[in-house]
C-alpha positions in Angstrom: 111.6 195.8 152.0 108.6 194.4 153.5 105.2 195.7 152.7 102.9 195.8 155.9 99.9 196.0 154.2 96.5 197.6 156.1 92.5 196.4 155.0 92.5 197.1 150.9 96.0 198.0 150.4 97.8 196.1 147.6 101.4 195.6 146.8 103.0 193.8 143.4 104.2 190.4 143.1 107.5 189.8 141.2 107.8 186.4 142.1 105.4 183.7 140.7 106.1 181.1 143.3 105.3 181.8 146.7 104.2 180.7 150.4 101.7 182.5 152.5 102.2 182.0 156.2 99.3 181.8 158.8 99.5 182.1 162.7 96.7 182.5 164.7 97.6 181.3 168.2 94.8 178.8 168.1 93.5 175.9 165.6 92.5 177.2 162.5 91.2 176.2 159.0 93.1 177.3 156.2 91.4 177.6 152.6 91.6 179.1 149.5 89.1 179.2 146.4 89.9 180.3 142.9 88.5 183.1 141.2 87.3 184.1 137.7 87.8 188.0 136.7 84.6 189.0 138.7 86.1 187.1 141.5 83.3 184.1 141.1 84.6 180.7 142.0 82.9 178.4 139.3 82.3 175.5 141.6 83.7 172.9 144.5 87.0 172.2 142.3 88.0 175.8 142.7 88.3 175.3 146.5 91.7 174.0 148.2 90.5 173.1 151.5 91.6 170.0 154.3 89.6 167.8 152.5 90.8 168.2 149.0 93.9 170.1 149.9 95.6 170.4 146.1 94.8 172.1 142.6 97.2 172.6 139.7 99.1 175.7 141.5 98.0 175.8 144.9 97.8 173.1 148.0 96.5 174.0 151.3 96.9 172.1 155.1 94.9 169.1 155.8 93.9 170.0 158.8 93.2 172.6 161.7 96.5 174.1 163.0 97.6 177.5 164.7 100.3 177.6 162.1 99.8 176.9 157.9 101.9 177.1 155.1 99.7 177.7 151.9 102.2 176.7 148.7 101.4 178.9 145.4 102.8 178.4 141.8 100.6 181.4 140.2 102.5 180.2 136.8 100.3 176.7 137.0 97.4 178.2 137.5 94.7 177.9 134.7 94.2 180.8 132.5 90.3 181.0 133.9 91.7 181.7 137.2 92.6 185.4 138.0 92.6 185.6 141.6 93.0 183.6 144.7 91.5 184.4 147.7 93.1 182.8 151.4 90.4 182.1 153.7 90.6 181.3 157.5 87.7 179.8 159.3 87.4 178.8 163.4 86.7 175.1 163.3 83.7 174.0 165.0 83.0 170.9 167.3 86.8 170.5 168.3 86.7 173.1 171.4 88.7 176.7 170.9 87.5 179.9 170.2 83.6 180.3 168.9 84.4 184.0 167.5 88.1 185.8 166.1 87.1 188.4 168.8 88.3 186.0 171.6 91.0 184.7 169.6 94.5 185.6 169.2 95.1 188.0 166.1 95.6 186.3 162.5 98.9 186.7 160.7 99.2 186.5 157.4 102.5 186.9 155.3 103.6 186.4 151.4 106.9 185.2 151.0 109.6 184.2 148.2 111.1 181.0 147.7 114.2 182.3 148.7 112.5 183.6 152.5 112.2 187.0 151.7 109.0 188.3 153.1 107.2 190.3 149.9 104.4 191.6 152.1 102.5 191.0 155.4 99.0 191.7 156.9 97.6 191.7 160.6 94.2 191.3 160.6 92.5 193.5 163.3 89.3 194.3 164.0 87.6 191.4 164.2 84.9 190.6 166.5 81.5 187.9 166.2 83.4 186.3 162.8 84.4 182.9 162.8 85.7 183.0 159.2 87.3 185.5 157.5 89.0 186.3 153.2 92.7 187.4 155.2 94.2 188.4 152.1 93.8 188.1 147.7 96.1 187.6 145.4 95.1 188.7 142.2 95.6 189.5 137.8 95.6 192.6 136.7 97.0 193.5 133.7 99.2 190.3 133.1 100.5 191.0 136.1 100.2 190.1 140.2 99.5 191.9 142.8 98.4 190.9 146.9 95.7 192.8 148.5 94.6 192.6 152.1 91.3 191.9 152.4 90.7 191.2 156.1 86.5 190.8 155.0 84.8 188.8 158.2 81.6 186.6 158.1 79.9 186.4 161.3 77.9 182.8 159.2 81.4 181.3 159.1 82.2 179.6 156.2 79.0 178.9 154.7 78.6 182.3 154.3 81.8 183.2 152.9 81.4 180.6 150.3 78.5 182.1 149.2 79.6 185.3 148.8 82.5 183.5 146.6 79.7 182.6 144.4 79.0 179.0 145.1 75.3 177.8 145.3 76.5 174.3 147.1 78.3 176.4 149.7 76.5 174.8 153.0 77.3 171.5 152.1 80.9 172.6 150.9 81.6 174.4 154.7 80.0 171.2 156.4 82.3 168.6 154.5 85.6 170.9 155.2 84.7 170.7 158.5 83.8 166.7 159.1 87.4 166.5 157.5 89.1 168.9 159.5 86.7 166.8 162.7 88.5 163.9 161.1 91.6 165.4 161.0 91.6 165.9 164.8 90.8 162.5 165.8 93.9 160.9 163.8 96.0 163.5 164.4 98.8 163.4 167.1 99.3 166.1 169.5 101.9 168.6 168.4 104.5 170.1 171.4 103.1 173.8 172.3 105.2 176.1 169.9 109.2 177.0 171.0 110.4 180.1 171.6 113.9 181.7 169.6 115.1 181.0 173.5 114.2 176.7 173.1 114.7 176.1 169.8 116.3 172.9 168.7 120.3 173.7 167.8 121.0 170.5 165.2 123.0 172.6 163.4 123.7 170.7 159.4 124.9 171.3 156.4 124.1 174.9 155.3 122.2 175.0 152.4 123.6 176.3 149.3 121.1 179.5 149.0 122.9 180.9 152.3 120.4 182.0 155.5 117.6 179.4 156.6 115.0 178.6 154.6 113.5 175.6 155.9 110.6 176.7 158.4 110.6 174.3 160.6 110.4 175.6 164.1 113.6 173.3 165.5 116.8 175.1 163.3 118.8 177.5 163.7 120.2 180.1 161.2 122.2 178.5 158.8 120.9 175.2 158.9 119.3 172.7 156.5 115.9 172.7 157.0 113.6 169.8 156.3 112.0 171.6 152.7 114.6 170.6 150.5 114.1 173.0 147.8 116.6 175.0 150.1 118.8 172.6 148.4 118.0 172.5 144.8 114.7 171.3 145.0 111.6 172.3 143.0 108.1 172.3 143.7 105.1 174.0 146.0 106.8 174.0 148.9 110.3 173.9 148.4 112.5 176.3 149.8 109.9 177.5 152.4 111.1 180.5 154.7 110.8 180.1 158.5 111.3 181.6 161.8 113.1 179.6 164.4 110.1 179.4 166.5 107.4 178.7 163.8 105.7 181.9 164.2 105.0 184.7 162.8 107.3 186.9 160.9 109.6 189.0 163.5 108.0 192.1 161.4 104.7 191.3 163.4 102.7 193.6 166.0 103.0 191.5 168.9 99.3 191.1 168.8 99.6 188.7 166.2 101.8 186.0 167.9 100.4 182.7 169.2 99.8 183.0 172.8 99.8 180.1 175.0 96.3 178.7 176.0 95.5 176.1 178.8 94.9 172.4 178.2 91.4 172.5 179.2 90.6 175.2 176.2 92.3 173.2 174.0 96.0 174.3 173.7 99.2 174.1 174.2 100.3 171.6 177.1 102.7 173.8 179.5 105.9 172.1 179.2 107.2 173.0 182.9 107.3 169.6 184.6 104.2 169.2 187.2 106.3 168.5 189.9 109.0 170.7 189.4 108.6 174.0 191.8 112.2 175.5 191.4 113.0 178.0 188.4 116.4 177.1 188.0 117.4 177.8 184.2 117.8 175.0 181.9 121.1 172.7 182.0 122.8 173.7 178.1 122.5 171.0 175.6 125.7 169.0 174.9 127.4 170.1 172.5 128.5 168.0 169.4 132.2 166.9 168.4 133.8 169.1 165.7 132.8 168.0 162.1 135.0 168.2 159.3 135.3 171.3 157.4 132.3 171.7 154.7 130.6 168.3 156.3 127.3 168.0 158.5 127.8 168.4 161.9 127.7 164.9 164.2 124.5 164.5 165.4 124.3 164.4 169.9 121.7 162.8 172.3 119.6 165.6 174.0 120.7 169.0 171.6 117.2 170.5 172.4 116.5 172.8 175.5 115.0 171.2 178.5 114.8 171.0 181.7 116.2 167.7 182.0 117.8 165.2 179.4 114.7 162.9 179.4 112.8 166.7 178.6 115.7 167.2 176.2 115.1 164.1 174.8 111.2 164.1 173.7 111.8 167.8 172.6 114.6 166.3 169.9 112.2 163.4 169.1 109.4 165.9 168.3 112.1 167.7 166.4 112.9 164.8 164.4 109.4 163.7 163.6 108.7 167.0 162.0 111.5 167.6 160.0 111.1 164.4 158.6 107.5 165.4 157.8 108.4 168.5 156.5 110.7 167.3 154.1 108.8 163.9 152.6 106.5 167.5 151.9 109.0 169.1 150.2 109.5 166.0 148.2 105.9 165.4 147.4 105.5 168.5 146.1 108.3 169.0 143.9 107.3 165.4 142.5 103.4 167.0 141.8 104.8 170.0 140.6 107.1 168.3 137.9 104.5 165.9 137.0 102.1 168.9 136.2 104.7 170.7 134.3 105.0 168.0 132.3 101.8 167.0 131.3 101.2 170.9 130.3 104.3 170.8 128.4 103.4 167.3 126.6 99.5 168.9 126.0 101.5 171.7 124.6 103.2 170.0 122.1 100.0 168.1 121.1 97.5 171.0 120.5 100.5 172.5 118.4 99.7 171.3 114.4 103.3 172.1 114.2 105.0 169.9 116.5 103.3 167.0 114.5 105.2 167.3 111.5 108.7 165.6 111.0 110.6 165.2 114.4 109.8 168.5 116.2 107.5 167.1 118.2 109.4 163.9 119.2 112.5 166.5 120.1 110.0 168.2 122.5 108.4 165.8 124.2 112.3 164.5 125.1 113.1 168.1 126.1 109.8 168.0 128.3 110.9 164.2 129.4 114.5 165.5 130.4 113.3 168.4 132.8 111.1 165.7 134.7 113.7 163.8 135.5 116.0 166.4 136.0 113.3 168.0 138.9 112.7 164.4 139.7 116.2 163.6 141.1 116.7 167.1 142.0 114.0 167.1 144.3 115.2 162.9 145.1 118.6 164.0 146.0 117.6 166.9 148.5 115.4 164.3 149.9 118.2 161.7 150.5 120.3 164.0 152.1 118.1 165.5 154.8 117.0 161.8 155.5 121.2 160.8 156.2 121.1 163.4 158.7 118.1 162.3 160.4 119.1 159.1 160.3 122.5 159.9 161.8 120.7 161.7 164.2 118.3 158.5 164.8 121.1 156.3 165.4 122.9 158.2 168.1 119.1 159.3 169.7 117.8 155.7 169.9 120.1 154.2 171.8 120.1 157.2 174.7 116.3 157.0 174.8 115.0 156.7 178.7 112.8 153.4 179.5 110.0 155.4 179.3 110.8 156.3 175.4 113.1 153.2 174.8 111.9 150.1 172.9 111.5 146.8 174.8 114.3 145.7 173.1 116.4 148.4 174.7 118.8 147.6 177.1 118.0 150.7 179.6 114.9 148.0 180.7 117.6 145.6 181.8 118.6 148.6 184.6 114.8 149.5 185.4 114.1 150.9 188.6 110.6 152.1 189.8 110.7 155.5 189.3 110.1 158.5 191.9 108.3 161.3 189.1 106.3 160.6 186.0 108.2 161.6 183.0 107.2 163.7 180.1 105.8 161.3 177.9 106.0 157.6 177.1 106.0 155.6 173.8 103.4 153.9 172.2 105.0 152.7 169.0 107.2 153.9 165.8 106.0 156.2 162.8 107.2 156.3 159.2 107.1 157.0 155.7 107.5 155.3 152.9 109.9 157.7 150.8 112.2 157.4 154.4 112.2 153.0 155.1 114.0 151.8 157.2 114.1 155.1 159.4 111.9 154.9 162.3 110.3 158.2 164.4 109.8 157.3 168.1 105.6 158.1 168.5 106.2 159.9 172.1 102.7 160.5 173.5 102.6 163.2 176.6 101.5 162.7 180.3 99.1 162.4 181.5 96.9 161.5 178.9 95.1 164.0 177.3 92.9 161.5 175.0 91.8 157.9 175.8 93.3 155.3 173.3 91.7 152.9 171.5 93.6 149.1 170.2 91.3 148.4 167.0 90.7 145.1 167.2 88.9 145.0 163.8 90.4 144.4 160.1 92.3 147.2 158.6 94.0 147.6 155.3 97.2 146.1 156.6 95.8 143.4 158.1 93.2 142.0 155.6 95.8 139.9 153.6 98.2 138.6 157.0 95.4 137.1 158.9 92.9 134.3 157.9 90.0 135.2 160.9 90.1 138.1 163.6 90.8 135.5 166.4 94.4 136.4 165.8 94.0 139.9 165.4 91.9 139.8 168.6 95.0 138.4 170.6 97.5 140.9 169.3 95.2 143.9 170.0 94.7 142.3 173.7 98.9 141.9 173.8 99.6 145.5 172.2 96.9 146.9 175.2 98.5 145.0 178.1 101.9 146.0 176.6 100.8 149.2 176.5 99.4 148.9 179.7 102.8 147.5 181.1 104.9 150.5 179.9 102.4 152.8 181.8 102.7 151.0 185.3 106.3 151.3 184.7 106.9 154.8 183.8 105.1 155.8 186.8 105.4 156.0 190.4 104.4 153.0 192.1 101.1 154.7 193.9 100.3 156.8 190.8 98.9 154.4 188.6 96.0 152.4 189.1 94.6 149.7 186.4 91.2 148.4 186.2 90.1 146.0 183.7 86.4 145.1 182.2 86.8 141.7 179.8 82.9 140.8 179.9 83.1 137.6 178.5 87.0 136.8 179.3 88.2 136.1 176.6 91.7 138.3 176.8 92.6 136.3 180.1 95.6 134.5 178.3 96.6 138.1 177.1 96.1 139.7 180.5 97.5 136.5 182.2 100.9 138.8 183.0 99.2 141.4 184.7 96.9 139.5 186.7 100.0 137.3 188.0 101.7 140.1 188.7 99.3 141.2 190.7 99.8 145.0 189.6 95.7 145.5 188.9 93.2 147.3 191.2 90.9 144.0 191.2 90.8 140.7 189.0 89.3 141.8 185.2 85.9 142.0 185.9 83.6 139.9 184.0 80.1 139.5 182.6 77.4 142.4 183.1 77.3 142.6 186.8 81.2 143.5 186.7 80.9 145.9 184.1 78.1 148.0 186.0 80.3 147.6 189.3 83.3 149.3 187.3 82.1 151.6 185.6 79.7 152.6 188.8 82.5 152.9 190.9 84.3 155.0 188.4 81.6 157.8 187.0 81.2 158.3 190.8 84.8 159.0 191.2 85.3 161.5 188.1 81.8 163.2 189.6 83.4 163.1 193.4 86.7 164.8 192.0 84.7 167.3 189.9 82.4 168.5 192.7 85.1 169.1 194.6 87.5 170.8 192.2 84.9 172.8 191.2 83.6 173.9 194.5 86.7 175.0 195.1 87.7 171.7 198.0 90.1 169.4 196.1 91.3 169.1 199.9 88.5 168.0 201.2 88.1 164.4 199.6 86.9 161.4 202.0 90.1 160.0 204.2 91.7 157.2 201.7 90.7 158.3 198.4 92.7 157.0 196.0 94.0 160.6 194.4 96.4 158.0 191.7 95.6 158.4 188.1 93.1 155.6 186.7 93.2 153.7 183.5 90.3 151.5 182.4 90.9 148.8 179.9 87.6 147.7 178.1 88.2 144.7 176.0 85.4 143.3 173.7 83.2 146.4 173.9 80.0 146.5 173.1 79.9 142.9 175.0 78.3 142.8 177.9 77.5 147.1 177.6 73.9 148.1 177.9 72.4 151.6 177.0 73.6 152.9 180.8 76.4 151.0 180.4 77.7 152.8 176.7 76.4 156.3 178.0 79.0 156.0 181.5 81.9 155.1 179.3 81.3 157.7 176.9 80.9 160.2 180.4 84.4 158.5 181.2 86.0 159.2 177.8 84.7 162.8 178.0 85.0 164.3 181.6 87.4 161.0 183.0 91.0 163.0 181.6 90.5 166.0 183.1 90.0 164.1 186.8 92.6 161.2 186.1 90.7 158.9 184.9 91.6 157.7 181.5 90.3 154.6 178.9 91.7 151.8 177.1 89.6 150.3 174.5 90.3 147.1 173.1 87.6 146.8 170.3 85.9 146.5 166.9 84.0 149.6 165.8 82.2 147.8 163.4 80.7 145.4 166.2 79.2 148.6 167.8 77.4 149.6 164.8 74.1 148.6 166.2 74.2 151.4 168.2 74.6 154.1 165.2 76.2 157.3 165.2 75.5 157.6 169.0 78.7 156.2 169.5 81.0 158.2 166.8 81.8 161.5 169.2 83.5 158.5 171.3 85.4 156.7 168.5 86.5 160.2 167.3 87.6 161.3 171.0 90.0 158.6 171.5 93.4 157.9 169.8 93.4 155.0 167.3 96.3 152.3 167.3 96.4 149.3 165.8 98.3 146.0 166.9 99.8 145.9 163.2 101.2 148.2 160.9 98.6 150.5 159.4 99.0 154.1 158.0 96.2 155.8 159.8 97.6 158.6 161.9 98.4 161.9 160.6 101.0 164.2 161.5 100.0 167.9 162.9 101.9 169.9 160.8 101.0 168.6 157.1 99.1 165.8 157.5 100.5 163.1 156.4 99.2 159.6 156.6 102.0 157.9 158.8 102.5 154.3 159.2 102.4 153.3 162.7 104.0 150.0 164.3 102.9 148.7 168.0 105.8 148.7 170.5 105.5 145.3 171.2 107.8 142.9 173.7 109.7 140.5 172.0 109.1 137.0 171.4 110.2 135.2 174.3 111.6 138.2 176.2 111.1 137.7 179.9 111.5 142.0 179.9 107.5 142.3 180.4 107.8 140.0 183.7 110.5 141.3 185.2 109.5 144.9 185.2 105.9 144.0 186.3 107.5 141.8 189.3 109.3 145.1 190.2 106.2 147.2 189.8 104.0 145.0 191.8 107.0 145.0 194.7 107.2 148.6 194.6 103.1 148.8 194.7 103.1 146.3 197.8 105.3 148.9 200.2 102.6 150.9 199.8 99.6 148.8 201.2 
């Protein structure tokens, strides 16, 4: 039975490894400091927080989510430590909710590696706090118990801290949150949470401790989930209980589920189609060809909900991506957790007099040796099969992908047509991990754009030992924008799409030579200082045109001819050519620009902008980073990891680029 727990009740642990779930409905920070018997956490190293998310028994998110899985091993937890509080803090600077009062109710529940829920706790009555102690577990007499707490601090986290006992604690709650600040501006965009009604339906092998255990939001009962330890696995997080939707536990008040929010507040993107005005239900998934007994089923093309298959498509993709995250976790984990079980084993047998004597100690430190690797390949082999699957899945989802998801390699390009709606999403490249090479995760980004993107054109860790000077870097960046560029033109209707170009100095022209013979841009790239005021004039008083007008209520009422098409700037070589008026309108555009279609493309080098300090960091942080190489920089939004991102780039030689700009520009010239 399930204990739901109200403020100060307490219920006993029998299980030393455990999960805590969190939901809050809206981006949250998720912490958790260690305690001494008066509850006094000693000093920054007994805090598990985004920026250093792991001690020996206990790992925390990386960064601000409305869902968090905190992982618990009470056993690995040093012998100082008799109680660990779970903290939950409001982010600040990213946008949401200032206060828990205006936010959706926190969730809180305990549960067993095998999915049971041991004990749950909604935490009401809340109001001006912006951080809050949810719930403690805690030592008393050799034993563990869970207590709600529900204890709010109307200081946030600088104040909570120091009532944990730590005299650094304001410069503790303001490095948590430049990482969590950090964590926002690498991080991709997670699809709004599904419902039990659009869950994904992969069904696969069903895992060999019975119901679902794998908490990831896109199976279904029965299925293997993307923590492994629901296969044999050990470690943190292995084994991890879910809900089909990701929320909270069905035992919940309904108070405490996440509720939608709108984009402009920072939430969930509605997933209805902007066009769409009928409510017809959604078509059924196809269904997938019978397996053979006791085998995985075969993976199909479009088995999530949608409204369409391109809808059905991205929804799988999203699917994918985060079971693969979710399970390289699961790995991770179990691979920390039987390295720390074996170095307190082997320190153990050291402090032992004992095992120094004669071969005692030699037989023990094999014994120790053994269960490593036994965890080791247990953990390896739950790993290998959840990536089979996905690969399966890959190989059958790839080749179905629309144009605007496909590779330029696909053939779907050879049969592009200018299309009549603009799609979900489009693709700006592959993720991937190393424990999963060769597999491949389609990076689907949604539209419109919700952040400006930004091609570094500077040296990055991949790239330092490949190229001998920047030059080439500086071409690829230029190729991966106007590639970038390309895919946008084409995934749109032809008079919903505008391009304007700023290249100061000109030096992309050979890069932008398709576009400009195509003759799909607003105007020729506009060059030197005059052309970058011009631009960017012209622009500012667009997004403040649109803005008066939406907000005065008279989005009708534009001037005759007003180009209502979604905009994209592409900057190249900024700060060239940029003066002070020049940097403060294309910070204006990167700020208020999305929300009025008008969206930026910056081709540049942050470090060449350094003159101009940290005036210019709000901007680097607001846009999303890419890089024409490979370079692990992005993080996922459900644990953080640091994903390897490739550039979909045409191929060498491929005449694919021209041929779909020649239709684009054709299309574009009916309109005129």
């Amino acid at each position: 039975m399930t204990a739901e727990l109200v403020r100060g009740q307490n219920h006993p642990l029998s299980q030393a490894r455990l999960e805590i779930r969190v939901s809050a409905g809206t981006p949250i920070v998720a912490a958790a400091t260690l305690g001494d018997e008066d509850g006094r956490a000693h000093s920054v190293e007994w805090v598990a927080h985004p920026g250093a998310p792991t001690l020996p028994g206990l790992e925390v998110s990386r960064q601000a989510a409305a869902d968090h899985r905190l992982a618990v091993d009470l056993d690995a937890l040093s012998a100082e430590v008799h109680r660990v509080s779970v903290l939950l803090a409001l982010p600040v600077g990213v946008g949401g909710p200032v206060s828990f009062g205006s936010a959706a109710v926190p969730f809180v529940a305990v549960t067993g590696l095998d999915g049971t829920e041991v004990a749950s706790y909604t935490i009401t009555g809340l109001d001006a706090e912006s951080a809050v102690v949810a719930l403690e577990l805690y030592r008393r007499q050799g034993a563990w118990k869970v207590r709600a707490v529900g204890q709010g601090y109307a200081g946030g986290l600088a104040e909570l801290l120091t009532d944990q006992g730590l005299p650094q604690a304001p410069q503790l709650a303001t490095s948590i949150n430049s990482a969590v600040v950090d964590g926002v501006a690498r991080s991709l965009q997670a699809p709004p949470p599904r419902t039990p009604e659009g869950d994904r339906s992969r069904q696969t092998a069903t895992s060999a401790l019975g119901p679902d255990q794998s908490g990831s939001p896109y199976t279904t009962q029965g299925a293997t989930g993307p923590y492994p330890g629901a296969q044999g696995a050990t470690g943190p997080y292995s084994g991890a209980p879910g809900r089909p939707d990701g929320g909270a536990s069905p035992t919940a008040p309904a108070a405490a589920q996440p509720t939608p929010a709108a984009p402009s507040s920072g939430g969930p993107i509605d997933y209805s189609h902007p066009r769409r005005q009928n409510a017809a239900p959604p078509p059924p998934p196809p269904t997938a060809p019978p397996a053979e007994p006791g085998q995985p089923a075969r993976p199909v093309a479009g088995d999530a909900t949608g409204w369409s298959m391109d809808e059905r498509l991205y929804n799988q993709v999203w699917g994918m991506f985060e079971d693969l995250a979710r399970t390289t976790a699961a790995y991770r984990s179990a691979v920390d957790f039987a390295d720390t079980r074996l170095e307190k084993e082997l320190d153990q047998v050291l402090s032992d007099p004992r095992s120094r004597i004669g071969g005692q100690g030699d037989a023990a430190r094999e014994t120790a040796q053994a269960k490593h690797v036994q965890l080791v390949d247990q953990a390896r082999e739950a790993l290998e099969r959840d990536l089979v699957q996905l690969t399966a899945e890959a190989e059958v989802v790839e080749p179905a992908l629309p144009v605007a998801y496909a590779r330029w390699d696909n053939p779907a390009w050879h049969a592009y047509r200018v299309p009549m709606e603009m799609p979900m999403a489009f693709r700006l490249g592959d993720l991937q991990l190393p424990e999963s090479d060769p597999l491949r995760i389609p990076m689907l980004v949604r539209l419109p754009l919700e952040r400006g993107l930004w091609i570094d054109a500077g040296r990055t860790a991949a790239s330092d030992g490949s190229f001998a000077d920047s030059h080439e870097l500086r071409q690829l960046a230029m190729e991966s924008a106007v590639a970038h560029t390309a895919r946008l033109l084409a995934v749109h209707p032809a008079d919903e799409f505008t391009v304007h170009v700023i290249d100061p100095a000109g030096s992309g022209a050979q890069a932008l030579a398709p576009l400009v013979r195509a003759g799909v841009l607003a105007a020729p790239p506009a060059v030197g200082a005059a052309g970058v005021a011009d631009v960017l004039g012209r622009l500012t008083q667009r997004v403040d045109l649109v803005q008066m007008a939406v907000r005065g209520g008279a989005a009708d009422s534009l001037p005759p001819g007003f180009d209502t098409s979604q905009q994209l700037l592409v900057v190249n070589d900024f700060p060239h050519g940029f003066d002070d008026r020049a940097v403060n309108q294309l910070r204006y555009l990167a700020d208020e620009g999305p929300a009025v279609g008008v969206h930026l493309m910056m081709v540049a080098d942050r470090e060449e902008s350094s003159a101009y300090g940290p005036l210019l960091d709000p901007l680097w942080r607001s846009l999303l980073r890419l890089t024409p190489v490979p370079d692990d920089h992005l993080a996922d939004p459900w644990v953080g990891h640091a994903w390897t991102y490739e550039p979909s780039l045409v191929p060498h030689g491929s005449q694919v680029l021209e041929q779909v700009l020649a239709q684009v520009a054709a299309a574009r010239a009916k309109y005129r």
